[in-house]
ZALOSE-257256 format. One line per 3 residues: for each residue x, y, z of C-alpha. Coordinates in steps of 0.02 Angstrom, whole numbers, plus 50000, padded with zeros to 5 digits. Each point is the difference from the previous one (the first is absolute). Example, Ala and Ser with C-alpha at 12.3 -4.5 7.8 and 13.67 -1.06 7.14 Angstrom:
BEGIN
50615,49775,50390; 50069,50172,49967 $
***
This chain:
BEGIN
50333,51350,51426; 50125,49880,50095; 50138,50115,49933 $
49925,50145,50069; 49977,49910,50168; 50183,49946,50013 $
50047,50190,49950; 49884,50070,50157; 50053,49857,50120 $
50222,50040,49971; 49922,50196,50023; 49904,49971,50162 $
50166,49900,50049; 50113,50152,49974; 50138,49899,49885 $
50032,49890,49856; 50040,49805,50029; 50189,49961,49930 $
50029,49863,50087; 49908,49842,50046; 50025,50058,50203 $
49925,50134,49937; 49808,49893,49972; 50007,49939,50184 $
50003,50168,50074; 49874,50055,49902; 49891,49821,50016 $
50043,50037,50215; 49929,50167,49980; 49824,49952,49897 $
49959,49879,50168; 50040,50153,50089; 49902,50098,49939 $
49847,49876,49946; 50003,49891,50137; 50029,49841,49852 $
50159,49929,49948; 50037,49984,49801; 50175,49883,49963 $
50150,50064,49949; 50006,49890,49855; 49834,50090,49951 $
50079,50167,49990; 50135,49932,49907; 49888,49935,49875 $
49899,50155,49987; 50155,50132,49963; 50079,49857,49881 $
50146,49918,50117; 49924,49852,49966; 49906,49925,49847 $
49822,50002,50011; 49881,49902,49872; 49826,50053,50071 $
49942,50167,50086; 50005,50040,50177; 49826,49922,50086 $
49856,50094,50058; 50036,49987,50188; 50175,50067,49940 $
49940,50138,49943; 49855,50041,50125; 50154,50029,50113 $
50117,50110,49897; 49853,50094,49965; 49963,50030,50192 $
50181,50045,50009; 49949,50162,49918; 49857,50023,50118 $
49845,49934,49893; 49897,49866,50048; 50017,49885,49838 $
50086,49973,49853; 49816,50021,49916; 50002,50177,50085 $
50195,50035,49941; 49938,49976,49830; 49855,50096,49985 $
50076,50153,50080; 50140,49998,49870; 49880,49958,49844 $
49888,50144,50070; 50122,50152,49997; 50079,49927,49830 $
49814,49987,49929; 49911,50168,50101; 50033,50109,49871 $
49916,49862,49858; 49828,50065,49935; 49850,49879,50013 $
50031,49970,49815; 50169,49961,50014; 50006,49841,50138 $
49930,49873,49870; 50153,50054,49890; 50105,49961,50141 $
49913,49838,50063; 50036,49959,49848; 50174,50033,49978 $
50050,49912,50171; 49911,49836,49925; 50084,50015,49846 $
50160,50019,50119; 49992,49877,50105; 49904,49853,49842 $
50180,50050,49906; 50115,49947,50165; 49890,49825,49976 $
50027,50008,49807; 50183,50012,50010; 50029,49864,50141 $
49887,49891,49877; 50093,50035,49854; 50190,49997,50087 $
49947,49830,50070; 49963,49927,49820; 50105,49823,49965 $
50035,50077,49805; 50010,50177,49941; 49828,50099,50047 $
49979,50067,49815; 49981,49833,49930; 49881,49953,50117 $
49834,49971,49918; 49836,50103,50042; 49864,49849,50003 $
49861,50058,49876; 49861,49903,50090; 50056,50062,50182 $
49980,50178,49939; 49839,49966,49903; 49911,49928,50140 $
50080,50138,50111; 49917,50138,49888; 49848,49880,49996 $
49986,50010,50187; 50039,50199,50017; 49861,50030,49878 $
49874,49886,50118; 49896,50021,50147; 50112,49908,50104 $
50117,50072,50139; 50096,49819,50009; 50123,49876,49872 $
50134,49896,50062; 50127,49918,49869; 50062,49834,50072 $
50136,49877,49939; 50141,49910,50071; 50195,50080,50078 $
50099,50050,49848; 49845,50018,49887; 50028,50191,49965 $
49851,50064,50097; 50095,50138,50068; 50086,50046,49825 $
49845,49999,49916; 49954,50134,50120; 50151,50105,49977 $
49994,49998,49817; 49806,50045,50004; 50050,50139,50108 $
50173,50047,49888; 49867,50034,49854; 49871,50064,50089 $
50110,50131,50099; 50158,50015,49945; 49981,50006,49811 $
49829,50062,50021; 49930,50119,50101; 49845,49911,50069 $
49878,50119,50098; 49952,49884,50095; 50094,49964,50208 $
50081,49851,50013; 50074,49958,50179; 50109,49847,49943 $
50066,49904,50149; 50080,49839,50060; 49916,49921,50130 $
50172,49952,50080; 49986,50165,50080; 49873,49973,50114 $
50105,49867,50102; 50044,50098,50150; 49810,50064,50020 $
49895,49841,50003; 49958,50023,50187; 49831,49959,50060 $
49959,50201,49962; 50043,49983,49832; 49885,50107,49874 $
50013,50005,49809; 49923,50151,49968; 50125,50095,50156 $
50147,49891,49921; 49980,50083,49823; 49983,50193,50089 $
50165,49937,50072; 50076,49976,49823; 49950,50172,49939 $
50025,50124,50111; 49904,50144,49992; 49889,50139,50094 $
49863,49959,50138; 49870,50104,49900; 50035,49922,49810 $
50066,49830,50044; 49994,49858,49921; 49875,49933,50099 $
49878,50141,49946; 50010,49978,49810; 49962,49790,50030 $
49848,50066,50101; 49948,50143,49890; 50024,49941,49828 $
49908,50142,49938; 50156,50111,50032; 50112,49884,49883 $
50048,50060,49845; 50018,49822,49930; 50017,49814,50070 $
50105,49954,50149; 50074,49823,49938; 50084,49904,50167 $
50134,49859,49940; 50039,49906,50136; 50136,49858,49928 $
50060,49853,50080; 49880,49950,50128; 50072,49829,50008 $
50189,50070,50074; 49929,50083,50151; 50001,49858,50125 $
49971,49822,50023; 49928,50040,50159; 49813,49943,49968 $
49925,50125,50123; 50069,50145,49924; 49954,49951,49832 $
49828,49960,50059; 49995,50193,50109; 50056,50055,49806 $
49845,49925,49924; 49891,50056,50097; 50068,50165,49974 $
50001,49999,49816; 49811,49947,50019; 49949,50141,50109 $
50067,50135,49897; 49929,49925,49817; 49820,49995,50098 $
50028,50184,50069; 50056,50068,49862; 49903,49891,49858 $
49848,50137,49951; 50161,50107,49950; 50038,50011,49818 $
50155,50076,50033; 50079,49877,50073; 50091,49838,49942 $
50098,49866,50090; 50119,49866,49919; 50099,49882,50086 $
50098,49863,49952; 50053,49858,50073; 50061,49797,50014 $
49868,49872,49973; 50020,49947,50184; 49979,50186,50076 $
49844,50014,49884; 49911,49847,50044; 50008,50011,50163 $
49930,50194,49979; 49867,49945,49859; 49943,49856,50055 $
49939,50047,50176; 49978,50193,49998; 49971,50051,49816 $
49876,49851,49931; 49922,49972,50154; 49908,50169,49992 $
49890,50061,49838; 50021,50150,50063; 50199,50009,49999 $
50004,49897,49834; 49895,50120,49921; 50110,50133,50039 $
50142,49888,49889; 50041,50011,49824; 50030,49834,49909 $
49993,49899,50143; 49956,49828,49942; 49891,49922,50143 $
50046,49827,49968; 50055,49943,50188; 50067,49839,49933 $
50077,50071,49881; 50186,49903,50013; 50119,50153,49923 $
49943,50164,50041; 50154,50102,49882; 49914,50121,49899 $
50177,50070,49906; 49988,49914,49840; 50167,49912,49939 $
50110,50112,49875; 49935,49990,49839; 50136,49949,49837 $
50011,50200,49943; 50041,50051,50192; 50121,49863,50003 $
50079,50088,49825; 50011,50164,50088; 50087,49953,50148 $
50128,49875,49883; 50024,50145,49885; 50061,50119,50137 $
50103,49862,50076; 50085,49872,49926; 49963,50046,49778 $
50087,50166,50082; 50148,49938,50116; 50049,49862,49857 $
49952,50116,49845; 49896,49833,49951; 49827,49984,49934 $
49923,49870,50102; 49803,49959,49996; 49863,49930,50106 $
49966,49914,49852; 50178,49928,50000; 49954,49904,50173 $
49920,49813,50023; 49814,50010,50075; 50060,49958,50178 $
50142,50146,49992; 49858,50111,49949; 49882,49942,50131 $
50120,50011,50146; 50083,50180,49984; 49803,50053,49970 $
50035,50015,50182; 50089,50155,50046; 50116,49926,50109 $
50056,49851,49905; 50020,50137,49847; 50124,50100,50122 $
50089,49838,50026; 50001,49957,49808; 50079,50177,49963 $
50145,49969,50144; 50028,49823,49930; 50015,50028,49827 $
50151,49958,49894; 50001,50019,49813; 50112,49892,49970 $
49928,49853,50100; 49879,49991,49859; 49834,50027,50125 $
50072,49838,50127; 50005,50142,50140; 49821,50029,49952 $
49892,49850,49978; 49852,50015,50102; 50040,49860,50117 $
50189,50071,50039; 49919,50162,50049; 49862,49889,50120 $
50152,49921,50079; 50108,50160,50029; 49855,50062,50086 $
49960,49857,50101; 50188,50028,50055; 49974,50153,50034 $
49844,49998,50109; 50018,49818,50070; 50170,49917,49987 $
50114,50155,50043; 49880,50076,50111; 49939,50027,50197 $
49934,49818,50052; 50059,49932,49851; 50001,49823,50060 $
49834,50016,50074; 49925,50074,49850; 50062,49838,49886 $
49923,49861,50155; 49824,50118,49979; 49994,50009,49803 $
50062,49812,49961; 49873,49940,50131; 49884,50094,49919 $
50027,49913,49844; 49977,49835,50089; 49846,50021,50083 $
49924,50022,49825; 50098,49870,49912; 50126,50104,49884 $
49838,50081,49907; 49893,49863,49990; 49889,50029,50134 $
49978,50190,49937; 50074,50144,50058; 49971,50050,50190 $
50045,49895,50140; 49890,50024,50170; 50097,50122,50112 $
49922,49888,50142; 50115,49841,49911; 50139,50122,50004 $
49992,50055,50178; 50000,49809,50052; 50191,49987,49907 $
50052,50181,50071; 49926,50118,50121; 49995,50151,49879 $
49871,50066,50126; 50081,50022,50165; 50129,50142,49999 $
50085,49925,50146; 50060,49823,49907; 50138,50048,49912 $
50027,50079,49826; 49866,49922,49885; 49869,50127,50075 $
50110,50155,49918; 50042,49892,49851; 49837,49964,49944 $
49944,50182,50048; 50136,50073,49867; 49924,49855,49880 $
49841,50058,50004; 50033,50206,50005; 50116,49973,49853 $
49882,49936,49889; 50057,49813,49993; 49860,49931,50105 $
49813,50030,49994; 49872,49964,50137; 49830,49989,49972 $
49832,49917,50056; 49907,49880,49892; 49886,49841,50017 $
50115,49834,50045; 49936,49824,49933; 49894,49988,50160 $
49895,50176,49965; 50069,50087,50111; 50102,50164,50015 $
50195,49977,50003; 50135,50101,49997; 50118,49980,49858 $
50168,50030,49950; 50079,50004,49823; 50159,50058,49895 $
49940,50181,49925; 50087,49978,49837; 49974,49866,49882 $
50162,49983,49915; 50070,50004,50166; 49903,49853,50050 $
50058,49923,49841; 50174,50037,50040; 50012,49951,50174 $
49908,49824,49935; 50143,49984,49846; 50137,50010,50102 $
49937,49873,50134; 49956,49896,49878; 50188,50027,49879 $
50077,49958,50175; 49922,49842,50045; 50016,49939,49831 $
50207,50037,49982; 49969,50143,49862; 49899,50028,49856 $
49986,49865,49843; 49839,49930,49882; 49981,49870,50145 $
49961,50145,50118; 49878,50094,49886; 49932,49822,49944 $
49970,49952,50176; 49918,50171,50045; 49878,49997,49814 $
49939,49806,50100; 49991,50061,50170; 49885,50150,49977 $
49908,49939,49867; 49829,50103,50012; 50062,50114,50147 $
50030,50202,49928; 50166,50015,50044; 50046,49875,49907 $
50034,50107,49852; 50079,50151,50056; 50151,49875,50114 $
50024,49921,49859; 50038,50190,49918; 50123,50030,50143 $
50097,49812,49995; 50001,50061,49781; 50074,50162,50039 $
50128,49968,50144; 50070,49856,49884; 50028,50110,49857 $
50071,50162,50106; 50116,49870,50087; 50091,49913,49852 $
49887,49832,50004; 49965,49930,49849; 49825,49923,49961 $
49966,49858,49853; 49843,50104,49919; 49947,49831,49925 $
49953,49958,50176; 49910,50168,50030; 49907,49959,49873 $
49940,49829,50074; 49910,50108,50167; 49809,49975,50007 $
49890,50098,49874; 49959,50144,50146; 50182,50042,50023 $
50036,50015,49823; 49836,50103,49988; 50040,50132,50135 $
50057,50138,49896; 50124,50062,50163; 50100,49827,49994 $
50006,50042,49800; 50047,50174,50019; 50152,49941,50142 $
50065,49874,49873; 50008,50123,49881; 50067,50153,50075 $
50122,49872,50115; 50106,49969,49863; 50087,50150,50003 $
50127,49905,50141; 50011,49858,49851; 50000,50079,49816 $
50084,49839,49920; 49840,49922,50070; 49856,50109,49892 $
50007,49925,49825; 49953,49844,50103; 49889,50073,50114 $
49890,50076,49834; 50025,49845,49909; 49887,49905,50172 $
49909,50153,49987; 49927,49987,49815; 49944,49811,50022 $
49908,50019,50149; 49841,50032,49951; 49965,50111,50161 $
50158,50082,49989; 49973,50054,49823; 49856,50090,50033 $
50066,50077,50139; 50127,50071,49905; 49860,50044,49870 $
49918,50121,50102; 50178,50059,50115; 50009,50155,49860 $
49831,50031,49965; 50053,50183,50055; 50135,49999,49837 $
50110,50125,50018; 50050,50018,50152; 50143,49877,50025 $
50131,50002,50129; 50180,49955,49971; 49958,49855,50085 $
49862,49927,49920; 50063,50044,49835; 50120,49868,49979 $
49834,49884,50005; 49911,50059,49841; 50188,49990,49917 $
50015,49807,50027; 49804,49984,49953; 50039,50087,49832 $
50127,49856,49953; 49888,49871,49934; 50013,49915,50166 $
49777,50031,50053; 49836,49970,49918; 49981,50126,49837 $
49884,50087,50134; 50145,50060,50120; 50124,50034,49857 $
49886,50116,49931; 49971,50098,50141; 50165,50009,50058 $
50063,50064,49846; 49837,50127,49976; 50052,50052,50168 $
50187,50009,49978; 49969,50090,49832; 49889,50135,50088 $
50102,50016,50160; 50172,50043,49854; 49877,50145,49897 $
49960,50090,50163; 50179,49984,50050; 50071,50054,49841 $
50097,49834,50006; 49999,50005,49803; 50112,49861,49966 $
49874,49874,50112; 49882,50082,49924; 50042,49921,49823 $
50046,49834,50060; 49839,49973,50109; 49911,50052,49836 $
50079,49892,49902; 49940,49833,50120; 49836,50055,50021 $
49958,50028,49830; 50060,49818,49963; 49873,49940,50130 $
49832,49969,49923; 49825,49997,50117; 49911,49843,50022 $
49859,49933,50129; 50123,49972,50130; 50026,50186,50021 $
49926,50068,50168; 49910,50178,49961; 50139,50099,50088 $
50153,49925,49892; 49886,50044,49848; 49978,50158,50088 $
50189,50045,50020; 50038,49951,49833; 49897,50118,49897 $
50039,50146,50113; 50185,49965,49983; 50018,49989,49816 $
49882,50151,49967; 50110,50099,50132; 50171,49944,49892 $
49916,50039,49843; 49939,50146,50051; 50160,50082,50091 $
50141,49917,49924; 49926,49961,49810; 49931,50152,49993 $
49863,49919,49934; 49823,49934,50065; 49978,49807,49933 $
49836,50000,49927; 49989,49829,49998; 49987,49970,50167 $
49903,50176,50035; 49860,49907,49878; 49996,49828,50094 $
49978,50100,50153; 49819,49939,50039; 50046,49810,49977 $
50157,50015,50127; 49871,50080,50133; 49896,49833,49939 $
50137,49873,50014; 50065,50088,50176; 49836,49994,50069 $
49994,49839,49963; 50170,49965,50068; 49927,50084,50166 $
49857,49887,50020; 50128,49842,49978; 50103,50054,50143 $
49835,50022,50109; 50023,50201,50032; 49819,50106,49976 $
50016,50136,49855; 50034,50190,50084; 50078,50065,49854 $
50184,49940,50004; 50002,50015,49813; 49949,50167,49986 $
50100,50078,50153; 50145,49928,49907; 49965,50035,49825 $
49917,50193,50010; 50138,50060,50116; 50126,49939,49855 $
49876,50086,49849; 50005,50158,50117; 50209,50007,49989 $
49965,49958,49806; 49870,50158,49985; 49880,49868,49907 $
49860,50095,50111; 49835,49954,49899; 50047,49828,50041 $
50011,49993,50200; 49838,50117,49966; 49927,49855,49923 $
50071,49868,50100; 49933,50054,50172; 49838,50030,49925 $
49993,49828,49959; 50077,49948,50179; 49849,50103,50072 $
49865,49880,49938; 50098,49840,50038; 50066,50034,50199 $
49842,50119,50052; 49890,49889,50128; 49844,50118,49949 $
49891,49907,50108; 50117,50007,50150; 50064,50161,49951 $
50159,49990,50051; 50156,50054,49890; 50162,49933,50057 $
50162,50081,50010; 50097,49947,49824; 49829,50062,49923 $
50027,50175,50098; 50171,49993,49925; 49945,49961,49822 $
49878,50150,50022; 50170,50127,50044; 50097,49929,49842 $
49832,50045,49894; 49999,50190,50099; 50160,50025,49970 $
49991,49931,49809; 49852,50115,49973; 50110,50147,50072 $
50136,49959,49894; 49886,50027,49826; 49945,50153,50068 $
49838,49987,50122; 49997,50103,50141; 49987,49914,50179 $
49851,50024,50109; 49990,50002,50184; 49933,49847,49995 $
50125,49921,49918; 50126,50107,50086; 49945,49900,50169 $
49987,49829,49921; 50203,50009,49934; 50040,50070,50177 $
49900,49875,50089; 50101,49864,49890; 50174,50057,50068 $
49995,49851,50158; 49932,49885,49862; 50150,50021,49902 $
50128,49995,50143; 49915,49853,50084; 50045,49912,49819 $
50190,50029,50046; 50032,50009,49808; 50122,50128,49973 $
49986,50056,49805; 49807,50024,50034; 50045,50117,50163 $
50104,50106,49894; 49878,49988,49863; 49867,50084,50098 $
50083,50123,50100; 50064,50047,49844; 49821,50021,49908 $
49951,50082,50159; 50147,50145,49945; 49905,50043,49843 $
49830,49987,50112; 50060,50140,50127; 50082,50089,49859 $
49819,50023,49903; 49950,50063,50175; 50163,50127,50022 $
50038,49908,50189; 50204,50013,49979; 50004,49923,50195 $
49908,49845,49893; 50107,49989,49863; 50148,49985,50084 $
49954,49904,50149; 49939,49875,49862; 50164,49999,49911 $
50097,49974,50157; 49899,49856,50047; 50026,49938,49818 $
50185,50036,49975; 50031,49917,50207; 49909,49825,49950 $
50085,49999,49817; 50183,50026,50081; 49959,49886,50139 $
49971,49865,49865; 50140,50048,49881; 49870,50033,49868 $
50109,50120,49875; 49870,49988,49894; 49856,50081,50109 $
50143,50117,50068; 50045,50053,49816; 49821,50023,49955 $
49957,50102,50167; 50151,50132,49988; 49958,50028,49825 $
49809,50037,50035; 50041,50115,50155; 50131,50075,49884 $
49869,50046,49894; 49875,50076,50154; 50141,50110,50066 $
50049,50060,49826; 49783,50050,50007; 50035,50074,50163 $
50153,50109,49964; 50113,49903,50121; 50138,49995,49885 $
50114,49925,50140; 49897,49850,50055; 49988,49969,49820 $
50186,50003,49966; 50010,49857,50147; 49886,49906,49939 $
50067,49987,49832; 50153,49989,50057; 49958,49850,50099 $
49898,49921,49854; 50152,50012,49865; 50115,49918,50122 $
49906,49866,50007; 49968,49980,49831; 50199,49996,49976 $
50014,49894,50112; 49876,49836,49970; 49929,50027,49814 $
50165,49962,49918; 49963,50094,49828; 49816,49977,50000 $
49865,50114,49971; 49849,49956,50113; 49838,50088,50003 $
49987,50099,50171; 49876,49920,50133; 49845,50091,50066 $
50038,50163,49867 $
***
């Protein structure tokens, strides 16, 4: 509409503007004829002399608009969008309300998407987000809000939702999708929501938008209002606060409507300062508010859940596994790497950062916390005030030992964060806060009554900021350090988690540590399976350092049986990790560890077709002999591993140990007991899903019928998930002899599927969504079938399994053959004889799943 306004204005003045003279005359003859001046350098802005980053303000355009003889720029519109729309049928102005929202939500979409820090494809659609979008839609509630620190992907989250929703899909329903930045110029004292969306969408006095939000009847389908970024609208509290109240008056007007649905998102500050007073401090506005959470002293009010490991996979597989041509893995990275970058922005940061060959040093979670404290602190606005704010916070509470939150009353005493007027603390602290790096909240102080507090948002941040003060006044990092810090917060919670960060930054920085005095911390330090997991994934800066590091490992008691239950999920070993169950396997542990590290070595080769591993691991494990000192899941690993060899390299099932069967489960539940862990059926999840590849069906049959009488709580009724699991492998073992499946049963194996990916095991993922093939096959659904096998054939490529890949092409082969899809077929064999070439090396194996 602006464009059709500048287009009337240069025809009511009679000639085009060429040159920038030109805009004064014609800003000298608007006061002439309107009796109000508009600037030069507004015209200039308007016809594109000069650069303009926001569009021309209301009062602006209430004069240009009375240029032309009307008496608004409300009344300019609505005379244009009436002759465009007179000739519309009653019918028809839905279709075209609709089509101007769709318009105008794709303008938002694509200044969303242009402004992403990494390539908008591989940004990641956040499963829960959308869930509990859908959730909402589907309730009685007009009202959600989604609210999470700056740079925590609230407003991509939105875009994608809407990218599927509207772009790839055609969605009946309206969405207006805006950014709340918009409504800078117009939060006067007049300001109206409801008048400020009619603004958005232009359209005809008689259909307006306005008249489908108060005659819902008349929509065709829901009216969903997105209103992102409520937090970069102003600082300015009165605004915000005339905002509010807005946003509170149209969810009560319009809150008997099921037709229409607000979401807004927003920083933790904006929405505290909105919640708090407005939202929980009437039933009848919470009421109106889906998922609201009415706990007032409630500390962190972020509802966006942190990125879970598969959205982290998606977003590294369309970044960095693609620019490098690399494989890399969540699984690959040390528990703090994966816990920081679960936060979208430090996983932005970790994709701009990373270096292959820097060996992950670019990456360690702690390098990533300090390129982002740079960032946001040390290279930013106020950057020296920031640093006097956040080390005096740490002071007031002692460096973490007097908890976590420091009284902002304390902190105004040191620096008048409150008075705008004294210098720049007041906007440093303000930036602090809005970022995400500060939280304020009310709780009880040590005298009962209400105080405000102020703490450091993010945890690891804390930790950081608290490591580095405490590596500076010590001269660097060394045993004394981490010695000194295992004393000094003895029974305090950090305690742990510093030393983690001291562990790590010595390792990424070239310091070397004496692991004999490791090994001499207190008992609780050795316990904590992070400071375990850090030693252990820290050596990749020092790999002339593991054989020692293992050899401390296996004779601490707690140690060992950390590393007993590290791989109780077998095969699915990183490249990093893998290097661990290699030095166990060399006679250097207990007979416990060796014979789970070779079980799972051994397995880990089959499924990889890694044949001459295969042999070798074999070879040990056979020479290892089970005694009392086994725990239940090296017993575990060890039958499953030789039957698998037997079975797929041998050609041949080993009787033998098919016969002792029943006195391994014995001896490994026994082994399970020992190592204090409550039977679920570890023996049988392991064992069945391994009898299943073998096709020895009457025995998982018989197996899980046995499990059934030993893990049902009858009295409790209650059936946990390995025993829903069990149940699948004895569906899909009936299936395979030839029983039909029932509904019933139908809905149990479905029901299953988050079971089995909660379990994160890969070779039972692509076991059941390849059973689930031959399920929706029986029942002719070919959109089943192969959205099975591409679920199947993505996981078993993912993990390198050319095993389950072999076994998968050849089955699919075999459907499309049934289907008369000679092509597909040709690929798939195709595919399945190369690989065959190219790992077997001469040997004939029996083909997986066919």
């Amino acid at each position: 509409m602006i464009e059709q306004l500048k287009s009337d204005i240069l025809k009511a003045f009679g000639e085009d503007l060429v040159y920038t003279k030109d805009c004064k005359f014609l800003a000298d003859t608007i006061c002439n004829v309107t009796g109000t001046r508009i600037s030069t350098t507004t015209i200039r802005r308007l016809y594109g002399f000069l650069k303009a980053t926001t569009h021309p303000a209301k009062y602006t355009l209430n004069i240009l608009a009375q240029y032309l003889k009307f008496d608004s720029w409300e009344d300019y519109c609505d005379y244009h969008t009436s002759s465009l729309e007179k000739k519309l049928e009653p019918k028809d102005y839905w279709k075209a309300f609709r089509k101007k929202s769709l318009n105008l939500s794709k303008e938002t979409y694509q200044l969303i998407s242009g402004q992403s820090g990494i390539s908008f494809p591989a940004v990641v659609a956040i499963k829960d987000a959308e869930n509990r979008m859908e959730e909402f839609l589907e309730s009685s509630k007009i009202a959600m809000s989604f609210v999470a620190p700056g740079g925590y992907g609230k407003s991509s989250m939105l875009a994608k939702w809407f990218e599927k929703n509207w772009i790839r899909n055609q969605r009946e329903d309206v969405v207006v999708f805006l950014s709340a930045i918009n409504m800078i110029s117009f939060l006067r004292k007049d300001f109206k929501l409801d008048q400020w969306l009619k603004d958005q969408i232009k359209f005809s006095k008689e259909k307006s938008f306005q008249y489908f939000l108060e005659h819902p009847e008349e929509c065709e389908s829901r009216i969903i209002i997105v209103i992102d970024a409520l937090d970069e609208i102003t600082y300015d509290d009165f605004k915000l606060e005339r905002l509010f109240l807005q946003l509170k008056q149209f969810i009560l007007k319009y809150q008997e409507s099921d037709k229409i649905k607000l979401v807004i998102t927003s920083r933790n500050t904006t929405w505290e300062r909105f919640a708090l007073p407005i939202v929980l401090k009437g039933s009848q506005l919470a009421d109106c508010w889906y998922d609201l959470g009415r706990n007032v002293d409630k500390i962190n009010h972020t509802n966006l859940k942190s990125l879970t490991n598969h959205e982290i996979q998606y977003v590294i597989n369309r970044t960095i596994n693609q620019e490098y041509s690399i494989c890399l893995k969540v699984a690959d990275l040390s528990q703090t790497q994966r816990e920081v970058i679960s936060n979208p922005f430090f996983l932005e940061l970790f994709v701009k950062l990373f270096d292959p060959n820097k060996e992950y040093a670019n990456g360690e979670g702690h390098e990533l916390l300090k390129e982002y404290l740079k960032n946001k602190i040390f290279y930013s606005r106020f950057s020296e005030e920031k640093t006097d704010l956040l080390r005096e916070i740490l002071s007031l509470i002692q460096h973490g030992k007097f908890g976590t939150a420091a009284k902002k009353m304390d902190l105004r005493e040191r620096y008048p964060i409150h008075l705008k007027s004294a210098g720049n603390y007041h906007a440093a602290y303000e930036e602090l806060v809005s970022y995400g790096l500060l939280t304020e909240y009310i709780a009880l102080n040590e005298k009962y009554s209400y105080c405000r507090f102020v703490k450091l948002t993010n945890e690891l941040v804390f930790e950081t900021l608290i490591g580095i003060d405490l590596i500076e006044k010590h001269g660097g990092i060394d045993f004394n350090l981490i010695k000194q810090v295992d004393i000094e917060y003895a029974g305090y919670e950090i305690k742990n988690r510093l030393i983690k960060f001291l562990i790590s930054g010595a390792f990424s920085n070239g310091v070397s540590l004496d692991f004999k005095e490791i090994f001499q911390l207190s008992n609780d330090t050795l316990s904590d399976t992070g400071i375990l997991d850090t030693l252990l994934s820290s050596t990749i800066h020092a790999k002339a350092q593991r054989s020692e590091l293992i050899e401390y490992f296996c004779t601490n008691p707690i140690a060992s049986d950390y590393l007993n239950r590290m791989f109780m999920d077998c095969r699915n070993i990183s490249e990093q990790n893998k290097w661990i169950l290699i030095a166990l396997a060399e006679n250097k542990s207990s007979k416990s560890l060796r014979i789970n590290a070779l079980g799972i070595l051994l397995l880990h080769s089959i499924f990889t077709l890694d044949s001459l591993r295969s042999e070798i691991y074999y070879q040990s494990l056979t020479l290892e002999g089970l005694d009392d000192t086994c725990s239940g899941i090296a017993i575990t690993h060890r039958l499953s591993a030789i039957l698998m060899f037997k079975h797929f390299f041998d050609r041949d099932t080993d009787q033998i140990e098919m016969l002792k069967l029943y006195y391994y489960r014995e001896i490994a539940y026994s082994g399970y007991a020992k190592g204090g862990n409550q039977l679920d059926g570890e023996f049988e999840l392991e064992v069945c899903l391994v009898l299943s590849y073998m096709k020895s069906y009457h025995k998982v049959i018989q197996l899980v019928d046995d499990a059934e009488h030993l893990y049902i709580n009858y009295e409790e009724n209650v059936i946990t998930d390995n025993l829903k699991i069990l149940m699948s492998y004895r569906i899909f073992a009936q299936h395979a002899l030839g029983m039909k499946i029932d509904d019933v049963q139908l809905e149990h194996l479905q029901a299953c599927e988050s079971f089995i990916q909660s379990k994160q095991n890969y070779d039972l993922q692509i076991y059941y969504y390849c059973m689930m093939i031959s399920v929706y096959l029986e029942m002719e659904d070919r959109n089943q079938v192969e959205a099975s096998f591409n679920r199947a054939i993505a996981i078993s490529e993912f993990a390198n399994y050319r095993l389950s890949t072999n076994g998968l092409l050849k089955k699919m082969a075999c459907v499309y053959n049934e289907w008369g899809e000679m092509t597909k077929e040709r690929i798939c064999l195709d595919e399945e004889q190369k690989i065959f070439n190219e790992r077997v090396s001469g040997r004939i194996l029996e083909t997986l799943f066919v």
